[in-house]
Every structure is written in C-alpha cells, then in structure tokens.
PDB file of N, CA, C and O in Angstrom:
ATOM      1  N   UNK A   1      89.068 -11.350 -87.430  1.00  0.00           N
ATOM      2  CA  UNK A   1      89.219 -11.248 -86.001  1.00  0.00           C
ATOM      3  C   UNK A   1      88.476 -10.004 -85.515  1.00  0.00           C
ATOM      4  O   UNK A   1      88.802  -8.880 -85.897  1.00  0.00           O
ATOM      5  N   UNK A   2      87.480 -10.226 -84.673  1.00  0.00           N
ATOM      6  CA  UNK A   2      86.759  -9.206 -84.159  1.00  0.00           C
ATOM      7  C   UNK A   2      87.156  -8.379 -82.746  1.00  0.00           C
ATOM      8  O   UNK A   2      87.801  -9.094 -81.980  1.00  0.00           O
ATOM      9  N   UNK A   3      86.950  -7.269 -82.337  1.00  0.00           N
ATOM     10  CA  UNK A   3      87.893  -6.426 -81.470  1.00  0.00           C
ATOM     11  C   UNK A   3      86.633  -5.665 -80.841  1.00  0.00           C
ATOM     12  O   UNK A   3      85.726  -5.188 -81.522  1.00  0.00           O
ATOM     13  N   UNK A   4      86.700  -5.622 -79.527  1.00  0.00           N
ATOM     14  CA  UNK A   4      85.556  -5.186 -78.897  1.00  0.00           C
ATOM     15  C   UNK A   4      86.042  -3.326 -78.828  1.00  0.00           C
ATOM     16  O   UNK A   4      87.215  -2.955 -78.829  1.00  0.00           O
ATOM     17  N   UNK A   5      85.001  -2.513 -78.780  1.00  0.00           N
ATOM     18  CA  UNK A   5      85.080  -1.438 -78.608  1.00  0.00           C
ATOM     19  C   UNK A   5      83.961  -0.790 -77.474  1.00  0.00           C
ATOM     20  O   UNK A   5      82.797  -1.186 -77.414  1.00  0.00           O
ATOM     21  N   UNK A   6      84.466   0.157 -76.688  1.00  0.00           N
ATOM     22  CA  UNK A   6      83.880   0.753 -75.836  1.00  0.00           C
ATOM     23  C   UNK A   6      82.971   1.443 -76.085  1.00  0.00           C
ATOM     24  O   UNK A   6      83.656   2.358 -76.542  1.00  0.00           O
ATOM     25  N   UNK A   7      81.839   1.852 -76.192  1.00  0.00           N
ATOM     26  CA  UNK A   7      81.102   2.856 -75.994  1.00  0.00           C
ATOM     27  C   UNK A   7      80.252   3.227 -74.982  1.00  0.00           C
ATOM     28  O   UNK A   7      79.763   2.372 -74.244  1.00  0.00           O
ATOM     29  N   UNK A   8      79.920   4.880 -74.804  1.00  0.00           N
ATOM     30  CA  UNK A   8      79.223   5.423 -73.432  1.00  0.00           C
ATOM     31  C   UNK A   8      77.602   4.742 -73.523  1.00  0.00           C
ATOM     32  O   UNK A   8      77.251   4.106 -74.516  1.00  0.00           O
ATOM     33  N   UNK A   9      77.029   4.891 -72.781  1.00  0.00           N
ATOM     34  CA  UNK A   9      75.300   4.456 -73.193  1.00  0.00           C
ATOM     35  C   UNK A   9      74.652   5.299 -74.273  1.00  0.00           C
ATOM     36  O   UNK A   9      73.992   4.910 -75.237  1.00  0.00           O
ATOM     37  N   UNK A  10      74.967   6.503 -73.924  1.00  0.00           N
ATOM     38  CA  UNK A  10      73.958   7.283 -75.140  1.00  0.00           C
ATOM     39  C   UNK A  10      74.407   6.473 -76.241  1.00  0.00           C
ATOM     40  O   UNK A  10      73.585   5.750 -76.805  1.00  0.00           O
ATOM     41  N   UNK A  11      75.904   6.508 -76.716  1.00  0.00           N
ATOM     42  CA  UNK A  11      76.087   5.977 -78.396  1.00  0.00           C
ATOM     43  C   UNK A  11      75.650   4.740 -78.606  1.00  0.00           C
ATOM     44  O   UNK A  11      75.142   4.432 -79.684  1.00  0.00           O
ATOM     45  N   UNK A  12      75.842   3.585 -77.265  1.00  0.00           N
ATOM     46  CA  UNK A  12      75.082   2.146 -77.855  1.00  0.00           C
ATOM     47  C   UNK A  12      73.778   2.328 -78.073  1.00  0.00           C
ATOM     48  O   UNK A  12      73.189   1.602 -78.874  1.00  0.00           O
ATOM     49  N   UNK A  13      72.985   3.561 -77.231  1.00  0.00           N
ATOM     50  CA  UNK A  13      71.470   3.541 -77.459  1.00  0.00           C
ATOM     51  C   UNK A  13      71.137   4.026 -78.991  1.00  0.00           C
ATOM     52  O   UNK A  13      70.042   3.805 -79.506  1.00  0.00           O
ATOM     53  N   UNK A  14      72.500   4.900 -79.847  1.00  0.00           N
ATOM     54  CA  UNK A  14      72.380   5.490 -80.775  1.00  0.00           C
ATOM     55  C   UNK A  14      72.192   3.996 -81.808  1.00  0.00           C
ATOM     56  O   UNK A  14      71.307   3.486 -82.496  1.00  0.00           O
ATOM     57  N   UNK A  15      73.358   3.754 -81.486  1.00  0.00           N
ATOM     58  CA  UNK A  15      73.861   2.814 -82.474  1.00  0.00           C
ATOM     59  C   UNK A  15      72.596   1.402 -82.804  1.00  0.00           C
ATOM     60  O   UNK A  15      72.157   0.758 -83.756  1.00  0.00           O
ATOM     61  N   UNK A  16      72.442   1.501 -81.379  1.00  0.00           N
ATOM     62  CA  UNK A  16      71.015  -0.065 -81.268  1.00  0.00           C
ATOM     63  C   UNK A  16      69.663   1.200 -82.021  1.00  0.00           C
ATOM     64  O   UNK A  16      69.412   0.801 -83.159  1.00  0.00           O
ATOM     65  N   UNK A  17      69.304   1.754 -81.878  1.00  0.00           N
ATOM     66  CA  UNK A  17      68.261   2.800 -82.713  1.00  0.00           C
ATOM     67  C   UNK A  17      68.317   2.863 -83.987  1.00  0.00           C
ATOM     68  O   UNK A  17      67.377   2.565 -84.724  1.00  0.00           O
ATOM     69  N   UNK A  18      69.562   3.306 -84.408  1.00  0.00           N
ATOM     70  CA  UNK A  18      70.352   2.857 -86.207  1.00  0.00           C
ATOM     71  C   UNK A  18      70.154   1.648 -86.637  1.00  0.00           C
ATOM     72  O   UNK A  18      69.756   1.543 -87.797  1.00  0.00           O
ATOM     73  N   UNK A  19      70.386   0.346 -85.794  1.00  0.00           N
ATOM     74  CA  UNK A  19      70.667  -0.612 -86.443  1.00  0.00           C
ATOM     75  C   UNK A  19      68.638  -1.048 -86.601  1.00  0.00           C
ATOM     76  O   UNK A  19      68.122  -1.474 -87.634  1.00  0.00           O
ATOM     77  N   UNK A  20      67.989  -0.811 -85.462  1.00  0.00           N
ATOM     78  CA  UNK A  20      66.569  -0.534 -85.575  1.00  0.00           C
ATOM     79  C   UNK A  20      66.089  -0.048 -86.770  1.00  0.00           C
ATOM     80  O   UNK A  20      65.726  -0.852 -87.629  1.00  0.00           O
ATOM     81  N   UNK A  21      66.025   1.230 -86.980  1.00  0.00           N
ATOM     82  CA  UNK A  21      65.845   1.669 -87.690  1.00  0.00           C
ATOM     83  C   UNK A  21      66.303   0.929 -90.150  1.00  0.00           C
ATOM     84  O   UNK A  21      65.719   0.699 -91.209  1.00  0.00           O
ATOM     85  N   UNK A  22      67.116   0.941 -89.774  1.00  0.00           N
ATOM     86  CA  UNK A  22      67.734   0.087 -90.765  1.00  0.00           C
ATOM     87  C   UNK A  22      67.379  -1.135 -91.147  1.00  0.00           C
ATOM     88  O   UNK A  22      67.461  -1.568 -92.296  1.00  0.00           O
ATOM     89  N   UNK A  23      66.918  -1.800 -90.052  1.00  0.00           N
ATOM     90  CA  UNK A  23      65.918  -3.215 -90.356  1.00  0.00           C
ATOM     91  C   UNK A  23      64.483  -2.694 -90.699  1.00  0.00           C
ATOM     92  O   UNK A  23      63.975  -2.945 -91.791  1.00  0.00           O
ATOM     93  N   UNK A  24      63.859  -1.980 -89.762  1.00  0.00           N
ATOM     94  CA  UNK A  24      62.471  -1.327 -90.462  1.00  0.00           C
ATOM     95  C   UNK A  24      62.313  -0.759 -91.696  1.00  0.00           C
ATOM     96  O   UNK A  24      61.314  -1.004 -92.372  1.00  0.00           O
ATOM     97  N   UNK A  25      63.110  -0.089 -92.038  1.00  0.00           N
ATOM     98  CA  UNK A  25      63.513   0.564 -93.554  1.00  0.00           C
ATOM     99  C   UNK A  25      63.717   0.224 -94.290  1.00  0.00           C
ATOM    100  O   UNK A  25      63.615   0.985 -95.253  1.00  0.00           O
ATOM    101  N   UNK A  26      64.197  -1.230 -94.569  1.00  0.00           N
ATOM    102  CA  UNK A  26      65.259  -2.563 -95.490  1.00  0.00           C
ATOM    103  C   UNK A  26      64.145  -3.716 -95.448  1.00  0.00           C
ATOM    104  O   UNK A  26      63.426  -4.103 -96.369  1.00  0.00           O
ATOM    105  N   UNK A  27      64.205  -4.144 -94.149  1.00  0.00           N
ATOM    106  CA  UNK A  27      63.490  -5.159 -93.876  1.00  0.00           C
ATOM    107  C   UNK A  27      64.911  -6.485 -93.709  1.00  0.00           C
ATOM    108  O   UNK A  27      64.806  -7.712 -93.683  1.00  0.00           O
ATOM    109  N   UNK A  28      66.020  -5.706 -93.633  1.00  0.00           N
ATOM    110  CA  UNK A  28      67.130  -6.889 -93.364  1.00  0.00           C
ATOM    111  C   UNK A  28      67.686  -6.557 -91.976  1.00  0.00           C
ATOM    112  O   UNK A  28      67.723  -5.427 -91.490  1.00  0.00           O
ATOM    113  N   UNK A  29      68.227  -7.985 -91.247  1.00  0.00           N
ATOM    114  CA  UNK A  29      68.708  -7.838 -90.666  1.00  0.00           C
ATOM    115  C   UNK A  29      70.056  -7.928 -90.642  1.00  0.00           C
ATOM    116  O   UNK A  29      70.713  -8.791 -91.225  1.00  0.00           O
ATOM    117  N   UNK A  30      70.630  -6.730 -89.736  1.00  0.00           N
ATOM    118  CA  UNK A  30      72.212  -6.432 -89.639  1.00  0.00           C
ATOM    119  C   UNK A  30      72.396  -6.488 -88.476  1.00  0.00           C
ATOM    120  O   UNK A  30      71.429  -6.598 -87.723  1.00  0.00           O
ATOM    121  N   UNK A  31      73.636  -6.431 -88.009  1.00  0.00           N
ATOM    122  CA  UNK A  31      74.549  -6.410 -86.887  1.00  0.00           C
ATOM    123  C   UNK A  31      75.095  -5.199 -86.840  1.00  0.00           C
ATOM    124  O   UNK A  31      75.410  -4.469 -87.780  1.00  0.00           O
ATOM    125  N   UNK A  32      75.204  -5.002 -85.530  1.00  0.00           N
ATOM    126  CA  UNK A  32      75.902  -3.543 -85.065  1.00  0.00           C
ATOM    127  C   UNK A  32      77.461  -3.795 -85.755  1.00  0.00           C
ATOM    128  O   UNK A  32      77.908  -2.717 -86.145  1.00  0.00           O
ATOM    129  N   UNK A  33      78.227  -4.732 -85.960  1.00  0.00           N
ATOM    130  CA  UNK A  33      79.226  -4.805 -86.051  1.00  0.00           C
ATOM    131  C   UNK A  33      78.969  -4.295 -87.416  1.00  0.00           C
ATOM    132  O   UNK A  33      79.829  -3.513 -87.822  1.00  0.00           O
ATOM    133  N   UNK A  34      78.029  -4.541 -88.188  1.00  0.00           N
ATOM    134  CA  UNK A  34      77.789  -4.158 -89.652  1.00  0.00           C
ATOM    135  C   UNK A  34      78.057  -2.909 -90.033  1.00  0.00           C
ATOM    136  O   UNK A  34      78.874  -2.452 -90.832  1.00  0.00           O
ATOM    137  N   UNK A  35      76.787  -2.144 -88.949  1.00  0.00           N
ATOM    138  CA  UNK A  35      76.378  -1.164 -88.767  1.00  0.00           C
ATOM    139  C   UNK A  35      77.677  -0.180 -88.988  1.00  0.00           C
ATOM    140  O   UNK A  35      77.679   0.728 -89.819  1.00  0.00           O
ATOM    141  N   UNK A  36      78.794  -0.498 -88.112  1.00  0.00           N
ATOM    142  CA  UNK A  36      79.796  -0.129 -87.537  1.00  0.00           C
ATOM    143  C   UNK A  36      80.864   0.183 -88.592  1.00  0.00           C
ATOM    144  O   UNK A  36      81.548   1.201 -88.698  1.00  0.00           O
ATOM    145  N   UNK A  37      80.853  -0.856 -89.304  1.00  0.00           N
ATOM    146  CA  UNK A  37      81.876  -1.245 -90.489  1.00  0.00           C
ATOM    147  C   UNK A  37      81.348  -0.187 -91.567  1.00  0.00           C
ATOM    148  O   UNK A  37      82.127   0.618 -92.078  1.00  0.00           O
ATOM    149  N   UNK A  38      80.026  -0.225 -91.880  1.00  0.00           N
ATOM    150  CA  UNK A  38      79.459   0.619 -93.211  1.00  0.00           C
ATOM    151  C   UNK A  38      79.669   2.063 -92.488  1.00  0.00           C
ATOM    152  O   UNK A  38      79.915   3.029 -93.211  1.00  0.00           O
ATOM    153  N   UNK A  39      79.574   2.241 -91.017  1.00  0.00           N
ATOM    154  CA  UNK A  39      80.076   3.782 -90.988  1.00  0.00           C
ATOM    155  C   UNK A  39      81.599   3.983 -91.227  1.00  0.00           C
ATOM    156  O   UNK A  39      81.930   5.039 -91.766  1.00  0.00           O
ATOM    157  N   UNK A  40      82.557   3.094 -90.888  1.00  0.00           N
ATOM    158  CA  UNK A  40      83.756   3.784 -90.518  1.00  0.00           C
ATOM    159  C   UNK A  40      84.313   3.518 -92.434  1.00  0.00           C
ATOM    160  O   UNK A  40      85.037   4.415 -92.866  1.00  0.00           O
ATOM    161  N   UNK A  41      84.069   2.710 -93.123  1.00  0.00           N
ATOM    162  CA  UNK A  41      83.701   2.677 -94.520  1.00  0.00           C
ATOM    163  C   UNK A  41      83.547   4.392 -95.002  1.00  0.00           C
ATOM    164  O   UNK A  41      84.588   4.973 -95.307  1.00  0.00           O
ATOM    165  N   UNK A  42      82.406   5.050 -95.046  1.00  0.00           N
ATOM    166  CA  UNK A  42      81.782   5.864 -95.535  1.00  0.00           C
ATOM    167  C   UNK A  42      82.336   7.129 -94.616  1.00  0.00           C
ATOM    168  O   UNK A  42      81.904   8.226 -94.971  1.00  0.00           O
ATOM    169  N   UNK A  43      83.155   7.119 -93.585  1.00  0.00           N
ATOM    170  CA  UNK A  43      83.987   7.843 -93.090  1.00  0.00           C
ATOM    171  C   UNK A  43      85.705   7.679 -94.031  1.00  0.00           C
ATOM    172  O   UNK A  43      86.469   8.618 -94.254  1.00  0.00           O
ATOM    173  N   UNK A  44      85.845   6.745 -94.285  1.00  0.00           N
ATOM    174  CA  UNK A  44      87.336   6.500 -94.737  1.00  0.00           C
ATOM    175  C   UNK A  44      87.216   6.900 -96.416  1.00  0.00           C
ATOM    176  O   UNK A  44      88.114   7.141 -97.222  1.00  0.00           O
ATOM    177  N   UNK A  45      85.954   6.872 -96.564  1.00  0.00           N
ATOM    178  CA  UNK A  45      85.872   7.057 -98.191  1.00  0.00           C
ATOM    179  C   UNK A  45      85.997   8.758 -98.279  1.00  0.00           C
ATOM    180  O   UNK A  45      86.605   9.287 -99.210  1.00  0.00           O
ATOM    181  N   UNK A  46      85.510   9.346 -97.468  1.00  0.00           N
ATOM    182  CA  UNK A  46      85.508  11.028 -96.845  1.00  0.00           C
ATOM    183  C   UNK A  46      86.288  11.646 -95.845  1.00  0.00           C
ATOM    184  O   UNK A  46      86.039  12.574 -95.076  1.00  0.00           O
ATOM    185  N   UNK A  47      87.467  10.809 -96.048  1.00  0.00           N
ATOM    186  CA  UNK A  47      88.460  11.243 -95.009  1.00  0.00           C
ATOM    187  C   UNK A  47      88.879  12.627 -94.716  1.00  0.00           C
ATOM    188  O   UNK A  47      89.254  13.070 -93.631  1.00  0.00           O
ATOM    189  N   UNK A  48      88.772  13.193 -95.747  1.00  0.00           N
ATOM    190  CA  UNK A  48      88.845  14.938 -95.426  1.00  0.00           C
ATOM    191  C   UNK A  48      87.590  15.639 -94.291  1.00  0.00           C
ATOM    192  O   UNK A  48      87.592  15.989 -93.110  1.00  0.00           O
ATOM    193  N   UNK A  49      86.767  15.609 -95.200  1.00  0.00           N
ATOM    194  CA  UNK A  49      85.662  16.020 -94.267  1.00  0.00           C
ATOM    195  C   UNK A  49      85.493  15.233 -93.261  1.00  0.00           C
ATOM    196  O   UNK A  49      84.532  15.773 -92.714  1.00  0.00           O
ATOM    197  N   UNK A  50      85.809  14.144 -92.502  1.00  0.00           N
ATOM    198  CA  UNK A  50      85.299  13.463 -91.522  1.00  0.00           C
ATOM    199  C   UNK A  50      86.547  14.004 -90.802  1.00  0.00           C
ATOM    200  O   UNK A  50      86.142  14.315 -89.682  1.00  0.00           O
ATOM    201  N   UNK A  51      87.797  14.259 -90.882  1.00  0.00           N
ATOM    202  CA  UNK A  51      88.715  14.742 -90.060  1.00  0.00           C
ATOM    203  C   UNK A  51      88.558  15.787 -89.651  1.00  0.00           C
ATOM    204  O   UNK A  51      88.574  16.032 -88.445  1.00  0.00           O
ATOM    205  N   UNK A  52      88.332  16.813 -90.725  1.00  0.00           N
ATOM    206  CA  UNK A  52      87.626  18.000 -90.375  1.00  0.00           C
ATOM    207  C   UNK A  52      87.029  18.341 -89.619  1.00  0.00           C
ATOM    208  O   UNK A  52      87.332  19.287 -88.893  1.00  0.00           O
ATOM    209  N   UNK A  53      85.939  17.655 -89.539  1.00  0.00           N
ATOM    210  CA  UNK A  53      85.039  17.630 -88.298  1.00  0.00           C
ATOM    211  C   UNK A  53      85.244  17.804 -86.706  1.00  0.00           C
ATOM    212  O   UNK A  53      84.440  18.261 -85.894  1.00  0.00           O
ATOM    213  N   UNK A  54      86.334  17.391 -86.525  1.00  0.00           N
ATOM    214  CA  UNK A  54      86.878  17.069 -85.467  1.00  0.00           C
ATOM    215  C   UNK A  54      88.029  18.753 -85.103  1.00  0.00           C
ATOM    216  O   UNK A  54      88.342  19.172 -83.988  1.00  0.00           O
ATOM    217  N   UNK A  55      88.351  19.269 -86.262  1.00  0.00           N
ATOM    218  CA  UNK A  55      88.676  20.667 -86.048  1.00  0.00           C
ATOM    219  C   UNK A  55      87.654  21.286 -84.746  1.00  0.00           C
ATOM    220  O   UNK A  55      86.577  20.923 -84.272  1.00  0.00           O
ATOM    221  N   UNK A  56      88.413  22.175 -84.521  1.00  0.00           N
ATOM    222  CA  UNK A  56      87.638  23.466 -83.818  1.00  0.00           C
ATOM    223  C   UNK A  56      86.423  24.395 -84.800  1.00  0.00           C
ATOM    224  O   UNK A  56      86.892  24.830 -85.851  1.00  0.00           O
ATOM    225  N   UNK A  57      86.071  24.472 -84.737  1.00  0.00           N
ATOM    226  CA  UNK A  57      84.924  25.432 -85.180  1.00  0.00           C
ATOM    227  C   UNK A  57      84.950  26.811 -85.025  1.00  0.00           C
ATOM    228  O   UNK A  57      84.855  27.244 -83.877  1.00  0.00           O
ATOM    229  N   UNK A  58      85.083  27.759 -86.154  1.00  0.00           N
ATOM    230  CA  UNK A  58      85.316  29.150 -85.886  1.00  0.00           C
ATOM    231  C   UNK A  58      83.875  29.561 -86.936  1.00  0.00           C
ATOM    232  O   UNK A  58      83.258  29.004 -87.845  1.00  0.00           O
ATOM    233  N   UNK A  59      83.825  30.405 -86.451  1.00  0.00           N
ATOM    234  CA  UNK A  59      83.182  31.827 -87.316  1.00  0.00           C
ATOM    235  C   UNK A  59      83.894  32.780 -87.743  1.00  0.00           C
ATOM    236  O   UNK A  59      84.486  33.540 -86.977  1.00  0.00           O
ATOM    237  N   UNK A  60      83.940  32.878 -89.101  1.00  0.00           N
ATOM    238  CA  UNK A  60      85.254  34.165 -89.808  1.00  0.00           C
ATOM    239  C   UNK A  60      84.395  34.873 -89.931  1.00  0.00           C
ATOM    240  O   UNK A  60      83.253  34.659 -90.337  1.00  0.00           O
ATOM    241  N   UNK A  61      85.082  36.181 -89.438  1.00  0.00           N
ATOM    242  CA  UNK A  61      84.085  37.770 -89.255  1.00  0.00           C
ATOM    243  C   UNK A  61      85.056  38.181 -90.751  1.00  0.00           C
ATOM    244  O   UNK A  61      86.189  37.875 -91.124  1.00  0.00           O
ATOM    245  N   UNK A  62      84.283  38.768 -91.156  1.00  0.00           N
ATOM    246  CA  UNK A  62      84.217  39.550 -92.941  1.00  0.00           C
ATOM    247  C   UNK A  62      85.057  40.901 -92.464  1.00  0.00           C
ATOM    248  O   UNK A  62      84.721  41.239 -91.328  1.00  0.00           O
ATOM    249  N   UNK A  63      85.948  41.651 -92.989  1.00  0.00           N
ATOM    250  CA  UNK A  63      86.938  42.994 -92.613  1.00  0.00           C
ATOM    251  C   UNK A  63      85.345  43.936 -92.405  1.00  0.00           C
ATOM    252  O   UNK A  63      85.355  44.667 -91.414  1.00  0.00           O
ATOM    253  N   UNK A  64      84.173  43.955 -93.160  1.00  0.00           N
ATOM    254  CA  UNK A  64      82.759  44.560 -92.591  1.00  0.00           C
ATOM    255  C   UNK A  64      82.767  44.793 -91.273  1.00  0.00           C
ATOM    256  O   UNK A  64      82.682  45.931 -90.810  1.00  0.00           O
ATOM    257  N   UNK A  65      82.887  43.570 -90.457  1.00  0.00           N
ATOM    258  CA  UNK A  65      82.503  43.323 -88.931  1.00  0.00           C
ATOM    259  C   UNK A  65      83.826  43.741 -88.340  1.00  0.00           C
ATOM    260  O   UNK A  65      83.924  44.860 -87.836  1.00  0.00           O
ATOM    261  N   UNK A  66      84.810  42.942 -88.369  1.00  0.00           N
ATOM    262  CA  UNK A  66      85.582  43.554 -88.051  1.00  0.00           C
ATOM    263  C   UNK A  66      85.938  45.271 -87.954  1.00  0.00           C
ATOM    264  O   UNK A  66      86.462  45.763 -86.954  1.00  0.00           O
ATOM    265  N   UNK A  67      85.590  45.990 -89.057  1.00  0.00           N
ATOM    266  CA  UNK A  67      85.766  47.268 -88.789  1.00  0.00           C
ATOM    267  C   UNK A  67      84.949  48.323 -87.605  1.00  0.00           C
ATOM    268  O   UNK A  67      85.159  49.283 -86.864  1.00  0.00           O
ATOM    269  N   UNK A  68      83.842  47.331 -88.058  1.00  0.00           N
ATOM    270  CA  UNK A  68      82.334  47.665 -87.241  1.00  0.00           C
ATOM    271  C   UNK A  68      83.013  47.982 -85.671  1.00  0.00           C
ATOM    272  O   UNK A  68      82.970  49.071 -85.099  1.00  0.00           O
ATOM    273  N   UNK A  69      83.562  46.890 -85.222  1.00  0.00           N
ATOM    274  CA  UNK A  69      83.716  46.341 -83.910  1.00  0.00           C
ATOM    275  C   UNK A  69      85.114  47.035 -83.887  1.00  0.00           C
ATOM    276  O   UNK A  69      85.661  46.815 -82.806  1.00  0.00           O
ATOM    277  N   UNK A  70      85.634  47.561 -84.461  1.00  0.00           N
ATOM    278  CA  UNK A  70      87.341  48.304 -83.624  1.00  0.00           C
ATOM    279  C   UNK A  70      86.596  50.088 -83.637  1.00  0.00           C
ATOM    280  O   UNK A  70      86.862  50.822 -82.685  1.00  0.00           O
ATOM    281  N   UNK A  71      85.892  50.491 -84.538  1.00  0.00           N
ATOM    282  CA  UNK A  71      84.999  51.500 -83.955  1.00  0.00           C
ATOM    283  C   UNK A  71      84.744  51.867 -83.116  1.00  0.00           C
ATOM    284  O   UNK A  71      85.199  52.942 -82.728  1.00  0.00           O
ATOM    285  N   UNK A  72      83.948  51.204 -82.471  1.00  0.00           N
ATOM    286  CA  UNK A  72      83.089  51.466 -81.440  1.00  0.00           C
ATOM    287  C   UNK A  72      84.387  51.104 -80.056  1.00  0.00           C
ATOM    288  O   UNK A  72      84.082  51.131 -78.864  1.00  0.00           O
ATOM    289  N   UNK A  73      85.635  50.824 -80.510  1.00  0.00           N
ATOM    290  CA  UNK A  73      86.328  51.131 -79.330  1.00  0.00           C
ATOM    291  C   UNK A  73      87.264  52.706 -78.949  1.00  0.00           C
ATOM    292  O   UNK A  73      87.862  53.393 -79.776  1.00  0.00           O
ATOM    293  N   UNK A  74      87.168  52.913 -77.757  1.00  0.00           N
ATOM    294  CA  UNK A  74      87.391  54.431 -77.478  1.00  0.00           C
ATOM    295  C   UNK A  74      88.557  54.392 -76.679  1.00  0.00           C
ATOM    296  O   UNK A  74      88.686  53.480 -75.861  1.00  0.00           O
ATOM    297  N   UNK A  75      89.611  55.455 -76.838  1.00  0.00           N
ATOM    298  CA  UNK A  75      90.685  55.667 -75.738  1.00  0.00           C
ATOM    299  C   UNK A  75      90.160  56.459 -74.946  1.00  0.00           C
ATOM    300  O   UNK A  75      89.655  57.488 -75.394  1.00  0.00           O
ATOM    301  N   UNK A  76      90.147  56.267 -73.978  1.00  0.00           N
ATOM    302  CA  UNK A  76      89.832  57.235 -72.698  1.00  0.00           C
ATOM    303  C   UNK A  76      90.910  58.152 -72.386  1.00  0.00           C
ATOM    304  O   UNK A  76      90.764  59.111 -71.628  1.00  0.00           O
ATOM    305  N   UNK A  77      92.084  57.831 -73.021  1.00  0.00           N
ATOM    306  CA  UNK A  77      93.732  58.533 -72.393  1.00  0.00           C
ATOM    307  C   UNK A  77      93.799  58.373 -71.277  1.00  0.00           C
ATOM    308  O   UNK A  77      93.948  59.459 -70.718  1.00  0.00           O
ATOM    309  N   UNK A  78      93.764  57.470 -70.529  1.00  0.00           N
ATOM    310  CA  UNK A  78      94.530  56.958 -69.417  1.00  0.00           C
ATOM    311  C   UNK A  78      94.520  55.579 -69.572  1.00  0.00           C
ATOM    312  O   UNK A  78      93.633  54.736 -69.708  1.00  0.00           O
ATOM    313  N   UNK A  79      96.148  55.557 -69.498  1.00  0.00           N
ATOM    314  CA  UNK A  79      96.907  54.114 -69.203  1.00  0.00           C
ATOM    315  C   UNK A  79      96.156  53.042 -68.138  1.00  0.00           C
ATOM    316  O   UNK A  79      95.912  53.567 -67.052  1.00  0.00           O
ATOM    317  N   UNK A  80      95.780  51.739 -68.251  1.00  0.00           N
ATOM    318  CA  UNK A  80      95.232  51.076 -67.051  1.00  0.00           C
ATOM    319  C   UNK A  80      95.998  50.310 -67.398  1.00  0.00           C
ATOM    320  O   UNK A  80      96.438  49.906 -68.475  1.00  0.00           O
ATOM    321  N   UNK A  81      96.224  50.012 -65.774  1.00  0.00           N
ATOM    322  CA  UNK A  81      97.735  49.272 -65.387  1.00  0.00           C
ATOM    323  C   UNK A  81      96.843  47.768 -64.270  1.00  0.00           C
ATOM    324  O   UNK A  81      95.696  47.895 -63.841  1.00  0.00           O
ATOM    325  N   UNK A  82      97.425  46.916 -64.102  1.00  0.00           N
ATOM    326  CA  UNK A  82      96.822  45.524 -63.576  1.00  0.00           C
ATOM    327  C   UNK A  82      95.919  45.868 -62.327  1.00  0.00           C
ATOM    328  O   UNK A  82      94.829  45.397 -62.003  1.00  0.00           O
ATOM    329  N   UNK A  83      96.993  47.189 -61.502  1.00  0.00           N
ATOM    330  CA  UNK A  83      96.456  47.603 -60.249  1.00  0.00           C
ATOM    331  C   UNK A  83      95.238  48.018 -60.945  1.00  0.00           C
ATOM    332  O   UNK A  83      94.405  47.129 -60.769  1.00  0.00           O
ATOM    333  N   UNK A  84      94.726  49.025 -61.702  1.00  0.00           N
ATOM    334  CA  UNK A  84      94.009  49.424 -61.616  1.00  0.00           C
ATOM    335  C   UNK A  84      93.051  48.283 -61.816  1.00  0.00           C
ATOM    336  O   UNK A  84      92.060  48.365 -61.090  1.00  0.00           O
ATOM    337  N   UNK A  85      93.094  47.148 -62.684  1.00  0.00           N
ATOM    338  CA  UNK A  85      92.086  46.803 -63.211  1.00  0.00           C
ATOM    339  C   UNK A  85      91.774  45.579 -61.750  1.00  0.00           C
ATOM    340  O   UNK A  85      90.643  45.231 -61.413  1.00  0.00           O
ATOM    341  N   UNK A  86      92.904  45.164 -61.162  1.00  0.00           N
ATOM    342  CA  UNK A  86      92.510  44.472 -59.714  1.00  0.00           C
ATOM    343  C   UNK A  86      91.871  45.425 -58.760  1.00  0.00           C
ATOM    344  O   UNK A  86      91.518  44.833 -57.741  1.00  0.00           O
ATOM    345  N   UNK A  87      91.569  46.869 -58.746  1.00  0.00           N
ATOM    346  CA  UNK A  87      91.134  47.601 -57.866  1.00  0.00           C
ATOM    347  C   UNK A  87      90.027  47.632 -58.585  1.00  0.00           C
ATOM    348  O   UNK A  87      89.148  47.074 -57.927  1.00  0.00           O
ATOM    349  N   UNK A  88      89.483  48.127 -59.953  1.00  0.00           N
ATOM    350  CA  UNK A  88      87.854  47.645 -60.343  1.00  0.00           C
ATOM    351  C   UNK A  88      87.195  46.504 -59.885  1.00  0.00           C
ATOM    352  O   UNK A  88      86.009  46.606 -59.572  1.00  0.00           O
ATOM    353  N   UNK A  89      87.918  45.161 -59.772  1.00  0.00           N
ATOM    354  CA  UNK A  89      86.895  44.006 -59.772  1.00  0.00           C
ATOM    355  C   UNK A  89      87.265  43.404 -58.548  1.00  0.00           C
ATOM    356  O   UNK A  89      86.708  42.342 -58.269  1.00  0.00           O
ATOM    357  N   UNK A  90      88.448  44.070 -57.431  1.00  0.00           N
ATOM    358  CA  UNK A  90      88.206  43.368 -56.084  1.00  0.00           C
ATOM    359  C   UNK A  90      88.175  44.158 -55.389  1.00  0.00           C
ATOM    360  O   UNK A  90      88.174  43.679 -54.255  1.00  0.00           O
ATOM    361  N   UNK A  91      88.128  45.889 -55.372  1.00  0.00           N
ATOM    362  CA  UNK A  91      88.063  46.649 -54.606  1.00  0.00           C
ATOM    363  C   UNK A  91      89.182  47.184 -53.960  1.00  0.00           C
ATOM    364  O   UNK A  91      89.040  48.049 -53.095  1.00  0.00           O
TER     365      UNK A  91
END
C-alpha cells in the first residue's frame, strides 16, 4: 500500500535530479518511490547518525579557549544595574 508524501519544490527538484542522475549512472530505470525507499533504508540501517543529525550543532571550545576568553574579561568595580544598562542603549 502506497502513501503519498508531501514535499516543498526544492526537495522534489532534488529528488527528480537523484532519480536522474541514477538512471544516467546505472543505465536503469527507477522510481522516486524507489529512490525514496533505498534512502529511508540506508537511513534506518544508520539510525544513530541519521538521528544525530537532526541534533543542534555545537562547537566545543577546548579549556585553551576558554581560558583565553575569561582573560580578556575586566572588572571595572562598578556594579551595573538594568537602569544603567537601559540608560546606555536608550538614553
């Protein structure tokens, strides 16, 4: 039983380009539904990393950088309080 799925234009243009591509390369012809199946396949076989993916993305700073960067911060000795910092940026 086949189940229709939505996609935006860019991804059908992706997906019709793939399935292009894949006949020029092979010389067989497939179906997007194919197409479709051998990705979510080769996603389920890599279920870690394909979930992953979908994480947020960080950059871990090394205790190096980190130290680097609390350095170069300075107390001035005076307390700044909200007023003050709403009287810097609205006057």
């Amino acid at each position: 039983m086949a189940t229709s799925v939505k996609l935006d234009d860019a991804t059908k243009s992706r997906l019709e380009r793939l399935q292009a591509e894949i006949r020029l390369e092979t010389g067989k012809r497939i179906t997007q539904q194919e197409v479709l199946e051998r990705l979510v396949d080769d996603a389920y076989a890599s279920k870690a990393s394909f979930i992953e993916s979908f994480r947020e993305q960080r950059v871990p700073v090394d205790d190096e950088e980190r130290g680097t960067f609390h350095e170069g911060i300075v107390s001035s000795g005076h307390k700044t309080g909200e007023d003050d910092i709403d009287d810097l940026l609205y006057g």
